[in-house]
C-alpha positions in Angstrom: -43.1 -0.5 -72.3 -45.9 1.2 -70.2 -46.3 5.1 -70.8 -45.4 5.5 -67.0 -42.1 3.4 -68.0 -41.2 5.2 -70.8 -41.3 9.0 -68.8 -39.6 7.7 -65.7 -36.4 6.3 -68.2 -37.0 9.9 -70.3 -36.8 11.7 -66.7 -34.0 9.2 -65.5 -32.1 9.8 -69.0 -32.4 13.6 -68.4 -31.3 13.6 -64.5 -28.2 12.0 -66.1 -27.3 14.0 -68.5 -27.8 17.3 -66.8 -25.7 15.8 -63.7 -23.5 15.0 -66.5 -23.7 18.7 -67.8 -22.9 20.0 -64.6 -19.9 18.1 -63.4 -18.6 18.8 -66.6 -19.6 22.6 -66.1 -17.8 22.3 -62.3 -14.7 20.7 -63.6 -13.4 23.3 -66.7 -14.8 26.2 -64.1 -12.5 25.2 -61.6 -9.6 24.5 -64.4 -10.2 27.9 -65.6 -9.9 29.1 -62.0 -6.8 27.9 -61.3 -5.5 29.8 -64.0 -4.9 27.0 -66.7 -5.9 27.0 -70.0 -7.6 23.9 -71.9 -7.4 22.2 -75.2 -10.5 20.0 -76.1 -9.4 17.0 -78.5 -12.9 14.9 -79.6 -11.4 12.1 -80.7 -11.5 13.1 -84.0 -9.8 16.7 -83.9 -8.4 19.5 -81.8 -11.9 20.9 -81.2 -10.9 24.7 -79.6 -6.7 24.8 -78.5 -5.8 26.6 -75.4 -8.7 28.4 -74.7 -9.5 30.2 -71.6 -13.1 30.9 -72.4 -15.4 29.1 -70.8 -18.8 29.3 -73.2 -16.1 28.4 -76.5 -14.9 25.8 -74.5 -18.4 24.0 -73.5 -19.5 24.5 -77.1 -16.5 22.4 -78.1 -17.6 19.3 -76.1 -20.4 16.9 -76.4 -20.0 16.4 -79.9 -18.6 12.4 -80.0 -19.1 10.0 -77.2 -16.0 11.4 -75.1 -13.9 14.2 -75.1 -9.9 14.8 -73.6 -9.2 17.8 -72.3 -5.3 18.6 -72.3 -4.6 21.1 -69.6 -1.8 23.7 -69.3 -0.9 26.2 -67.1 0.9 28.8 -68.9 3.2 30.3 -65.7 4.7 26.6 -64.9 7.9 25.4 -65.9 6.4 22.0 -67.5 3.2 24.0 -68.8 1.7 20.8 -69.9 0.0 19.3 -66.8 -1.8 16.4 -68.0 -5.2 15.2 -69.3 -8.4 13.9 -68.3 -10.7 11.9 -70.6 -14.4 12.5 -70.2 -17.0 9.6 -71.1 -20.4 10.6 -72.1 -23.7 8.5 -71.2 -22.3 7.6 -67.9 -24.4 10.7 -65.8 -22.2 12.1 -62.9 -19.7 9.5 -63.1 -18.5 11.4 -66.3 -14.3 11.8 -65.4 -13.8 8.1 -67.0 -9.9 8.8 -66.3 -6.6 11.4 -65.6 -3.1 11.9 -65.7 -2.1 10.7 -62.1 -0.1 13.8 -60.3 -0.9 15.9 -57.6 -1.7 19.2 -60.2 -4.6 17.6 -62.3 -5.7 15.3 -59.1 -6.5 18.3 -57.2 -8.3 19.6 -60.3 -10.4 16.5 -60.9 -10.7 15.8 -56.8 -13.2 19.4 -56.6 -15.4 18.5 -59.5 -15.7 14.6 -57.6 -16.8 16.0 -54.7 -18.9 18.2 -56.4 -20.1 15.0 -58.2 -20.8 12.8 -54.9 -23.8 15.3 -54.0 -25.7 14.9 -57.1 -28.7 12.0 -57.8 -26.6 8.8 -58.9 
């Protein structure tokens, strides 16, 4: 592999992840915003439990190759809401899959759209 090839997959390898970053960033802003709380499980462990705070709860992720994040919000009836499993490596295209109902939907539909406008 050239030099030139090696920086543009470095670059390319970056633009992912930071697209990554920030769709991740986009989606638990706009859970937090809606007034729900999230728990980040890694796979391995409950990483932070129904947490509100946004900075404990990005320093929770990114630690195995995909995270779930449980979502509640506390004023429903059925707090639960549902879950959404994140997969790491794949850039923008991080939301890998979610509970199917018109609560977590909604949540997952702004940070898509959000998503769509960054560099595939």
């Amino acid at each position: 592999m050239t030099k030139k090839n090696a920086l543009m997959t470095e670059t390319s390898k970056l633009d992912a992840d930071t697209c990554q970053s920030l769709v991740v960033a986009k989606l638990v802003r706009t859970i937090l915003d809606a007034g729900c709380n999230i728990t980040v499980n890694d796979g391995e462990e409950v990483a932070i439990s129904r947490s509100t705070d946004y900075d404990a709860i990005i320093a929770a992720m990114f630690s195995t190759d995909s995270d779930t994040l449980i979502v509640r919000d506390p004023r429903a009836l059925k707090p639960r809401l549902g879950v959404i499993l994140l997969v790491y490596g794949n850039g923008r295209d991080v939301i890998s899959d979610n509970t199917d109902n018109e609560a977590i939907n909604a949540l997952v539909q702004a940070a898509a759209a959000y998503a769509e406008k960054l560099p595939a």
